[in-house]
Rosetta silent file (secondary structure, phi, psi, omega in degrees, C-alpha in Angstrom):
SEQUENCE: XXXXXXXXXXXXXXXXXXXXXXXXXXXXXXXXXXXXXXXXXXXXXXXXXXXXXXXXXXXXXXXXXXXXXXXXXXXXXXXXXXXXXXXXXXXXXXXXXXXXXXXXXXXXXXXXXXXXXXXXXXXXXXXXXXXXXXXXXXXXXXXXXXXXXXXXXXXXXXXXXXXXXXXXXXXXXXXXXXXXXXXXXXXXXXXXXXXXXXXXXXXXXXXXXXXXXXXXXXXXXXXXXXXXXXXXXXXXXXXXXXXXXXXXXXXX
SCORE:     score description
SCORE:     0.000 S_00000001
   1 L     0.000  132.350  164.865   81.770  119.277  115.253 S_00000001
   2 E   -60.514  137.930  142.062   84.687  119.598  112.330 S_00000001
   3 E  -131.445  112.807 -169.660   86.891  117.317  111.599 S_00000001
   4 E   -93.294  151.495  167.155   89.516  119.017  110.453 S_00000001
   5 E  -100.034   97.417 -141.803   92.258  116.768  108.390 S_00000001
   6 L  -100.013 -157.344  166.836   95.558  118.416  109.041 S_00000001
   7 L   111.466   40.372 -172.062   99.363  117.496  108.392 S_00000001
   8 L   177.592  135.534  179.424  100.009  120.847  106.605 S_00000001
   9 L   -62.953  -11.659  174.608  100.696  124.562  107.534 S_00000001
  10 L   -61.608  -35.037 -142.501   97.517  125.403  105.765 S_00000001
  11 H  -103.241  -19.320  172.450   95.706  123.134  108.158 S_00000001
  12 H   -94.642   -9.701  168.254   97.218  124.632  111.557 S_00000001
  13 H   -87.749  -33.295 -178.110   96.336  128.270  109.682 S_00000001
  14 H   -79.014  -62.026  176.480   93.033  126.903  109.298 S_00000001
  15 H   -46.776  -44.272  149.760   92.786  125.483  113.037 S_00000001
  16 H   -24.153  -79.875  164.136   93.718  129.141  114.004 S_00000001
  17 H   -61.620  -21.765  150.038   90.805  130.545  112.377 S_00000001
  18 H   -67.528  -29.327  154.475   88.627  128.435  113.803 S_00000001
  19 H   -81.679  -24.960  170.319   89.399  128.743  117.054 S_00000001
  20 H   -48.354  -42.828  173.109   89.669  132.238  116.392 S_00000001
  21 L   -92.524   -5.169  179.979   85.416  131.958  115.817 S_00000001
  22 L    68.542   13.882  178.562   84.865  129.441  118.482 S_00000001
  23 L   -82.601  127.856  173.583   84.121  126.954  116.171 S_00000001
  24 L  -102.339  151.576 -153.387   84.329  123.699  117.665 S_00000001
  25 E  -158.155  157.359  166.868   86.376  121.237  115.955 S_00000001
  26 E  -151.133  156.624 -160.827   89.505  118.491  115.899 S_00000001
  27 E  -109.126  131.399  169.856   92.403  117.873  114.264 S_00000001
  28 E  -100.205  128.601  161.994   93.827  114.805  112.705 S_00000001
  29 E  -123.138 -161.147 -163.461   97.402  114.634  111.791 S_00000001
  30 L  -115.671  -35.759 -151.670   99.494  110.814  111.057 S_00000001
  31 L  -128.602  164.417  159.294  102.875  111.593  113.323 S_00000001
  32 H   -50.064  -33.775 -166.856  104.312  112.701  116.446 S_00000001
  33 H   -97.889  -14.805  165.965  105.926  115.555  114.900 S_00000001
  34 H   -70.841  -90.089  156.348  102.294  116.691  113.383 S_00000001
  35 H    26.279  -80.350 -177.714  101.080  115.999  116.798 S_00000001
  36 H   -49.524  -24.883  175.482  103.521  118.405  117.974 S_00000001
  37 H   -84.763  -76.578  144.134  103.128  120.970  116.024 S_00000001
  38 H     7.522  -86.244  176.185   99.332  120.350  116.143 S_00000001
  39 L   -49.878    0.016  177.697   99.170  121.204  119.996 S_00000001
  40 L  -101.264  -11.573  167.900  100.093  124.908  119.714 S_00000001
  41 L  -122.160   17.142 -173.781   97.180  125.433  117.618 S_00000001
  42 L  -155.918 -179.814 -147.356   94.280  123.287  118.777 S_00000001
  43 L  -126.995  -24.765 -179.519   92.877  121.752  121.439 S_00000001
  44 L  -111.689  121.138 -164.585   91.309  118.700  120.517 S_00000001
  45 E  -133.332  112.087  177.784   94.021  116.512  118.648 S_00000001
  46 E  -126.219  124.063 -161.884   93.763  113.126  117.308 S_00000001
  47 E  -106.042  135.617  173.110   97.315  111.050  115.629 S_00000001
  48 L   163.100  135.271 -177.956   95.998  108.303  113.576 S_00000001
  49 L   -99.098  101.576 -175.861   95.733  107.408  109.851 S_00000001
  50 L   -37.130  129.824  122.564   91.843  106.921  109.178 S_00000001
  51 L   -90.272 -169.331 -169.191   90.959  103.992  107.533 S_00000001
  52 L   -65.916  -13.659  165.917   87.717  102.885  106.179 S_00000001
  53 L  -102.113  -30.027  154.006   86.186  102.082  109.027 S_00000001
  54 H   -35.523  -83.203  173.266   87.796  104.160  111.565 S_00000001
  55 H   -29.526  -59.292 -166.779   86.891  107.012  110.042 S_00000001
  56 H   -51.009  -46.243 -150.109   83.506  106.026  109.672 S_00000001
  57 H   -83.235  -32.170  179.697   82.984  104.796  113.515 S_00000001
  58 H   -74.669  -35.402  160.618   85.105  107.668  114.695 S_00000001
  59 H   -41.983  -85.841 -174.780   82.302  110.620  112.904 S_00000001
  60 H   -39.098  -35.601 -174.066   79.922  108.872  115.018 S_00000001
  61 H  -100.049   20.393 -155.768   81.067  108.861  118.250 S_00000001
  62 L  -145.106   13.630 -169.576   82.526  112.382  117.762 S_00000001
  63 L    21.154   48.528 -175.192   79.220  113.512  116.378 S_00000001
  64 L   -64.476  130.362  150.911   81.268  114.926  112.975 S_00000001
  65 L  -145.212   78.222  117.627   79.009  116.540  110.445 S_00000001
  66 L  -165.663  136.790  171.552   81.551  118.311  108.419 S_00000001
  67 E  -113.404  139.271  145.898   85.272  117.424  107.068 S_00000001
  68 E  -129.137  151.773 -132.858   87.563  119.261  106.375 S_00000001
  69 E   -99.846  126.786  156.386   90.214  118.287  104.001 S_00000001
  70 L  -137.389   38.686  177.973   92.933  120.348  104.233 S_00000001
  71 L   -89.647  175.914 -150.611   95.913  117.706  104.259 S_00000001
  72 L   -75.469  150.971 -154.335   99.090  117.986  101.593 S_00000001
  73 L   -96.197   41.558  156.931   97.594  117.658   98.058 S_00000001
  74 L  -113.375   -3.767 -177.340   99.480  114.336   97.441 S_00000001
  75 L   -92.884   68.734 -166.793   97.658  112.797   99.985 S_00000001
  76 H   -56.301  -78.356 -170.427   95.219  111.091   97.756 S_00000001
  77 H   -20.812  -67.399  173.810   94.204  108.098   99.657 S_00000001
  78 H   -68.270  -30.369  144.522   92.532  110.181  102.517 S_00000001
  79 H   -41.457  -77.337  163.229   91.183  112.511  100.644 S_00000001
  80 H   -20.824 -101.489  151.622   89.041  109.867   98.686 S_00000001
  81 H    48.916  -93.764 -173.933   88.691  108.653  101.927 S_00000001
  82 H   -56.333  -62.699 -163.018   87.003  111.545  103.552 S_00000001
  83 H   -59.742  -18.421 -147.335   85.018  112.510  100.384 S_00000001
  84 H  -116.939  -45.944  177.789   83.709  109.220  100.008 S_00000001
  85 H   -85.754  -17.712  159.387   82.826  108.668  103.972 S_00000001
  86 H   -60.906  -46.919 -175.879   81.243  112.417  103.800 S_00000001
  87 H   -69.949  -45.448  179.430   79.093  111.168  100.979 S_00000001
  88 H   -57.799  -53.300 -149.976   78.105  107.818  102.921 S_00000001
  89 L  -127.217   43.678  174.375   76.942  109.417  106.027 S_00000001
  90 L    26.139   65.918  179.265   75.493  112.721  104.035 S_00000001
  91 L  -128.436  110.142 -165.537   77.898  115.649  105.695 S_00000001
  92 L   -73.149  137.448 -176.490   79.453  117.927  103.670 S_00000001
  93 E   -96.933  128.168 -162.628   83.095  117.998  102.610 S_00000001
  94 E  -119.563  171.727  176.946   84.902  120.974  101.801 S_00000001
  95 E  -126.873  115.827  174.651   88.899  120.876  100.364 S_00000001
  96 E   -80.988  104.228  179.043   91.397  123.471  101.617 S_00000001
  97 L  -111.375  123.185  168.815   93.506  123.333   98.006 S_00000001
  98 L   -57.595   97.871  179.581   96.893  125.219   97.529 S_00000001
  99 L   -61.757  172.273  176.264   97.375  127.103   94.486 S_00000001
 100 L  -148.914  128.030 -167.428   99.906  127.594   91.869 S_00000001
 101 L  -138.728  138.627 -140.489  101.513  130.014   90.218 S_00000001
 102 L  -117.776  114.897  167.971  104.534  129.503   87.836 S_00000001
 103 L   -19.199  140.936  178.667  107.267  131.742   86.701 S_00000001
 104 L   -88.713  -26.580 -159.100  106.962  131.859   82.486 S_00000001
 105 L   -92.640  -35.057 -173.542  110.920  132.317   82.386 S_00000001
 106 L   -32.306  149.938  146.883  111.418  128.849   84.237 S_00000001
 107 L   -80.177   65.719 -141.805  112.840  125.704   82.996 S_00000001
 108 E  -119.315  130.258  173.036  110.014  123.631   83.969 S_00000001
 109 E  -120.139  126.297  179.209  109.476  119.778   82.974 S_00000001
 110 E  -123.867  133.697 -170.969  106.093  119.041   84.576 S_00000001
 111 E  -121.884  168.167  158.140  105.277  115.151   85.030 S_00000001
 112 L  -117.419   18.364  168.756  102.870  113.147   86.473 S_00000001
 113 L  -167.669 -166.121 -176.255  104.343  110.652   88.810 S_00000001
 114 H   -85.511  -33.334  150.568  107.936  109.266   89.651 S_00000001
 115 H   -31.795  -47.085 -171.080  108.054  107.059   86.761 S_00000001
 116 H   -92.662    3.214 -178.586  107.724  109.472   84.510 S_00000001
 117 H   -78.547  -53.518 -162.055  110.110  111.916   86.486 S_00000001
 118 H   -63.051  -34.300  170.284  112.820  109.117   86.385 S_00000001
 119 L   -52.546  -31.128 -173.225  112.362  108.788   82.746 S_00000001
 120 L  -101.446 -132.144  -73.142  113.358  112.517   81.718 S_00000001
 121 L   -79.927   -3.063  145.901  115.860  112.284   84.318 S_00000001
 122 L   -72.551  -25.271  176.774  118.056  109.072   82.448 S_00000001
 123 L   -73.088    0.036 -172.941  118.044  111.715   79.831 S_00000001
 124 L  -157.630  126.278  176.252  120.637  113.943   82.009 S_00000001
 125 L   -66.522  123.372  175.485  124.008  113.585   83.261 S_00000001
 126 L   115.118 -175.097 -173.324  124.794  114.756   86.767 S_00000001
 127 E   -64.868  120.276  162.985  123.534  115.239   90.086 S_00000001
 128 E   -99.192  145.377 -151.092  119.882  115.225   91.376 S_00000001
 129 E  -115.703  116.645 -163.613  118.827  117.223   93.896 S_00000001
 130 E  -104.464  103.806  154.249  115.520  115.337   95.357 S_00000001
 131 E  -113.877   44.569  137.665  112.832  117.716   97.223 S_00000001
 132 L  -113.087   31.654  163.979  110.512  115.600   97.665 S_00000001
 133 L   101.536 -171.522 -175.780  110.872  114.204  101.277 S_00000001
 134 L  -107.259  -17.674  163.609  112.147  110.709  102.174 S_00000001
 135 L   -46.269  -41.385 -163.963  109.357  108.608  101.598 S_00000001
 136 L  -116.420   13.286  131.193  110.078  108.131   97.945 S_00000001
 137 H     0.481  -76.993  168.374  113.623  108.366   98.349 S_00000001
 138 H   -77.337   -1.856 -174.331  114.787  104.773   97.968 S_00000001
 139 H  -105.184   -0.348  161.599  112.710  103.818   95.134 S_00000001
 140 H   -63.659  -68.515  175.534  114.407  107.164   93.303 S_00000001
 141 H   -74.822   11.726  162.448  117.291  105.202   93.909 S_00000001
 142 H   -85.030  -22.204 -152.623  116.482  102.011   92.659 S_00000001
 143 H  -103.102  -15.087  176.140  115.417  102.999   89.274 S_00000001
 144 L  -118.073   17.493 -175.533  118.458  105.743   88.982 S_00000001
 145 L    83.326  161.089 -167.888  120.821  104.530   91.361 S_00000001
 146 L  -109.769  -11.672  153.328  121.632  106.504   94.766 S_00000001
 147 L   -23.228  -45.266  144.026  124.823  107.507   93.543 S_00000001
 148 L   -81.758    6.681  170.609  123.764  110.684   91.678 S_00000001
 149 E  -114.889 -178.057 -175.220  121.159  111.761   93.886 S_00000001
 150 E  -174.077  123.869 -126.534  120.785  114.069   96.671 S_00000001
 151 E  -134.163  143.939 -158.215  118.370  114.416   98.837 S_00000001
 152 E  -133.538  125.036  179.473  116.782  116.996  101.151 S_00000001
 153 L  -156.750  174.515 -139.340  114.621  115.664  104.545 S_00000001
 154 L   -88.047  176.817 -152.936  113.406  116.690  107.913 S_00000001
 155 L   -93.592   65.133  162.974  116.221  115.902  110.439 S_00000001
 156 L  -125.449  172.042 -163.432  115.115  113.048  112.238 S_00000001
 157 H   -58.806  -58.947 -152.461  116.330  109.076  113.622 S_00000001
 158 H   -56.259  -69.872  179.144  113.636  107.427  111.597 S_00000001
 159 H   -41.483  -41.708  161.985  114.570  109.249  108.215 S_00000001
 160 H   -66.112  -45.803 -171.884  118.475  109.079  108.715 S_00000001
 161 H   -71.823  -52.014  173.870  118.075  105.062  109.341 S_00000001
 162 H   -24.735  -62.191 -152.819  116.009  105.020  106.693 S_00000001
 163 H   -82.201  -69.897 -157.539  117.997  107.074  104.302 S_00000001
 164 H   -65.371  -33.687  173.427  121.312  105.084  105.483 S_00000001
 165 H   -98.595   -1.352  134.188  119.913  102.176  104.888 S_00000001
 166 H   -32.103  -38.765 -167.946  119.239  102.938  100.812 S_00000001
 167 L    84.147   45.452  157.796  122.709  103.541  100.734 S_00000001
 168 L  -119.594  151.177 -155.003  122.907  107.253  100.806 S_00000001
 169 L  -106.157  171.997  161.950  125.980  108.884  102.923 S_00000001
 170 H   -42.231  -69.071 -166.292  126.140  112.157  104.858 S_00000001
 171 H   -55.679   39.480 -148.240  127.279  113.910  101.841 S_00000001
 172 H  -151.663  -10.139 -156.489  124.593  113.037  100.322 S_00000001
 173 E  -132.132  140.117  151.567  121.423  114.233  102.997 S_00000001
 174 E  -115.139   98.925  165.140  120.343  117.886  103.772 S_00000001
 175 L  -123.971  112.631 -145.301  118.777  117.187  106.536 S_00000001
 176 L  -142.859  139.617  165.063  117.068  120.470  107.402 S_00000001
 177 L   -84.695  126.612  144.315  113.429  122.020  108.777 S_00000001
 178 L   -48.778  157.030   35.976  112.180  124.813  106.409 S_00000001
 179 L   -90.291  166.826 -164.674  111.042  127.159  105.062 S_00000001
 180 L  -131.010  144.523 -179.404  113.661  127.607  102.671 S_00000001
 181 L  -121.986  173.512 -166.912  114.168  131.183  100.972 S_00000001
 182 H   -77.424   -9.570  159.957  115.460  131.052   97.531 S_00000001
 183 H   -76.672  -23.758 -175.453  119.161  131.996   98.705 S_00000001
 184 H   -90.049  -18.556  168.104  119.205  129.193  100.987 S_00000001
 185 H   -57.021  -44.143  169.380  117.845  127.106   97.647 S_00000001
 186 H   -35.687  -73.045 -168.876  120.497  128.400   96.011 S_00000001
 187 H   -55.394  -43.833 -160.162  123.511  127.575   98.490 S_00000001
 188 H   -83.467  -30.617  167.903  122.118  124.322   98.919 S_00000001
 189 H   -76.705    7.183  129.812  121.512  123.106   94.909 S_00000001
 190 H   -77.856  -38.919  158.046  124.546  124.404   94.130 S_00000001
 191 H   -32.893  -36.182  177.348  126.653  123.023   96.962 S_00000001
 192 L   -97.271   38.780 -175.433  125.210  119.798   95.768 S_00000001
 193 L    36.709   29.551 -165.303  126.606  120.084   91.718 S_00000001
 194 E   -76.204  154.643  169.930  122.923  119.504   91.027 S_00000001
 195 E   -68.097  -37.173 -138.640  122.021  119.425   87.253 S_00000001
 196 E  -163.931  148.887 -177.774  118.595  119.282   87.779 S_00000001
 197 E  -141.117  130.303  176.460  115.901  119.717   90.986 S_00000001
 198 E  -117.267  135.099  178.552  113.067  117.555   91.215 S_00000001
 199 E  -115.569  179.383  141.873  109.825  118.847   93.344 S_00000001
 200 E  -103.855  176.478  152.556  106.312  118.246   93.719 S_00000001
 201 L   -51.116  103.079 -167.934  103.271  120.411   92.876 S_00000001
 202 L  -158.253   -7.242  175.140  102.565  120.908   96.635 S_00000001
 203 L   113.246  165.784 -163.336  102.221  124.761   96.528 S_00000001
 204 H   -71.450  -73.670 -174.223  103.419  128.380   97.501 S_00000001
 205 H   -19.673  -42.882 -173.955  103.309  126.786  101.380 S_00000001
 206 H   -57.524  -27.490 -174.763  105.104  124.188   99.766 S_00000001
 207 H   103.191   10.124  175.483  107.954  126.301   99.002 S_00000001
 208 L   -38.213  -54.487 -168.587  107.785  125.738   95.269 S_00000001
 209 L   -60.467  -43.050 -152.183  108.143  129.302   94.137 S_00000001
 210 H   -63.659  -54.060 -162.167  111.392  129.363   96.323 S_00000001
 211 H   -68.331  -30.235 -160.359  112.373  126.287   94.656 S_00000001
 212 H   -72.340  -29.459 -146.835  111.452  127.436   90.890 S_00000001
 213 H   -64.565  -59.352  178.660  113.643  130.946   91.696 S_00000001
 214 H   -17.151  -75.226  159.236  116.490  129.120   92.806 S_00000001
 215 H   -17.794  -63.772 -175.177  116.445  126.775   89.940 S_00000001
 216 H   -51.496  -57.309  170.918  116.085  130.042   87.902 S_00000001
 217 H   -73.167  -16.959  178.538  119.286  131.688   88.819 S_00000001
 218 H   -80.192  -37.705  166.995  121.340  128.529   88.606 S_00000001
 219 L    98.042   78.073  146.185  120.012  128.384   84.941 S_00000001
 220 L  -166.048  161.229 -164.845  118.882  124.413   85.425 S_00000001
 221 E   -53.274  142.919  157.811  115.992  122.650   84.787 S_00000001
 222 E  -133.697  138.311 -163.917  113.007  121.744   88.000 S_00000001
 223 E  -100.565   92.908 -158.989  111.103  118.714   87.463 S_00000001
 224 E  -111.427  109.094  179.519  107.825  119.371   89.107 S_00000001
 225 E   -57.198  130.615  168.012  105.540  116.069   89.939 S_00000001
 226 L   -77.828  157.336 -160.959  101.874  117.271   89.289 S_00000001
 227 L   -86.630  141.563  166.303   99.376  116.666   92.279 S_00000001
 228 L   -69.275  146.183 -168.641   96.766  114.481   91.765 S_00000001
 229 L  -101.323  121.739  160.061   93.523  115.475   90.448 S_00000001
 230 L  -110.698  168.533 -174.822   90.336  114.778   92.309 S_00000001
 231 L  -104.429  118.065  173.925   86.962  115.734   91.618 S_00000001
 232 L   -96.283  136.544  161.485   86.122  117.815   95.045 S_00000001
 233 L   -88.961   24.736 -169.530   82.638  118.831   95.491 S_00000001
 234 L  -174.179  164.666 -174.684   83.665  121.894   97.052 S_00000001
 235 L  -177.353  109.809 -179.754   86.931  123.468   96.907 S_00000001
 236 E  -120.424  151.819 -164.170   88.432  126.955   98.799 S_00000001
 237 L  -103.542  -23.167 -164.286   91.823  128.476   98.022 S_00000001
 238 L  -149.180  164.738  176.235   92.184  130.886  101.239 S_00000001
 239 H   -99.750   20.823  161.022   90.795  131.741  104.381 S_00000001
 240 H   -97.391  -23.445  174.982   88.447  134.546  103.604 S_00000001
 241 H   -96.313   12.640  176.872   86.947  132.372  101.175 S_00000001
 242 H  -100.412  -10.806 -173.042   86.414  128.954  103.595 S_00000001
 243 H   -87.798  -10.725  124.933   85.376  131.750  106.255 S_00000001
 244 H   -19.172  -98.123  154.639   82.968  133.012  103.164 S_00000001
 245 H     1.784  -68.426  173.844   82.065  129.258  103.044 S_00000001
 246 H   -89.450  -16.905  155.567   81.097  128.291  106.457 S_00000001
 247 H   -38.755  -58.990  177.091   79.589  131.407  106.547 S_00000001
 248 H   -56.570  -49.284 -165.695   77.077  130.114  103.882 S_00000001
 249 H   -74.558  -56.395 -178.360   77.553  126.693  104.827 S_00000001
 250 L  -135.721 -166.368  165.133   77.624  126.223  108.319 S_00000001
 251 L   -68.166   85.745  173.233   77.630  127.518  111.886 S_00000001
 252 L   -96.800    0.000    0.000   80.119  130.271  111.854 S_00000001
């Protein structure tokens, strides 16, 4: 049995092809609205954020002998996680990893965490237009104030209370589902006077490119956090090469 680790359209593209092959397998996402999502493409579902033991005790009674990681490539903690509980109970771990590929004409400042984003971004007057989600939201607006930002997150109560209670206003929230094409990047970082666009590394899926183009025609700068680097023992970019993979690898 798989366990695949989901929370990403790669990982419901991936649960496709597997069911597609009859491979049997289940998916972890963290939320309700993964959950939700989740059920149209797999059958076996489980909401829950692994921790170290969890994880462990759920492989066993779920007879897991292979994970796979395919969750968003900021999501360090479970990665380790997995690769580290893969190694302990000697089952191999493979990593569904997004690629990236960057316009040359871009204005691109590429950092490596929110510290060091907020740091070039005291260097420039005007509005920031925040696409990275809502989690890191308020602490964007401690260190540069919530005044000048602007912020784009999925529509829901928990994120609006959230949000509202930071001390950001309507005008102030795009709160919208994607995918975003680079005209609707457009309307909306210009609508907002932004200066500046801060993203993560997170991938074409992520919507990056969309975000770079955008960026491009407004003629301003995008501030792109890089993903963290782990050392994967294994590592596939697409699905002809994990169905390559388990070819080799496992029962496919």
């Amino acid at each position: 049995m798989i366990l695949l680790l989901g929370g990403t359209t790669e990982s419901l593209a991936v649960a496709d092809e597997l069911t597609k092959h009859k491979v049997p397998f289940v998916l972890s996402v963290i939320s309700d609205y993964g959950a939700e999502l989740a059920r149209r493409h797999a059958k076996n579902i489980v909401e829950t954020t692994f921790t170290d033991e969890s994880l462990l005790s759920f492989c066993h009674d779920n007879q897991i002998n292979f994970i796979l990681d395919a969750t968003h490539p900021f999501a360090r903690v479970i990665s380790q996680l997995a690769m580290d509980k893969a190694n302990e109970l000697q089952i191999p771990y493979l990593r569904y990893e997004r690629q990236n590929i960057y316009s040359k004409n871009a204005k691109l400042k590429m950092v490596d965490s929110l510290e060091e984003a907020c740091e070039y971004l005291r260097t420039v007057k005007g509005n920031v237009y925040l696409s990275t989600g809502s989690k890191t939201a308020p602490e964007y607006a401690e260190k540069l104030g919530v005044d000048r930002l602007h912020v784009r997150v999925l529509p829901t109560t928990r994120v609006m209370e959230n949000l509202t209670a930071t001390g950001f206003i309507a005008s102030q929230i795009d709160a919208i589902q994607g995918p975003f094409t680079v005209a609707l990047n457009y309307e909306l970082f210009k609508r907002a006077n932004s200066v500046v666009v801060v993203t993560k590394e997170s991938g074409r899926q992520g919507g990056i490119q969309e975000k770079i183009a955008a960026c491009e025609q407004l003629q301003i700068p995008c501030v792109i956090i890089r993903r963290p680097q782990l050392n994967y023992p294994a590592v596939v970019a697409d699905l002809s090469e994990l169905k390559e993979y388990l070819e080799e690898n496992y029962e496919w």
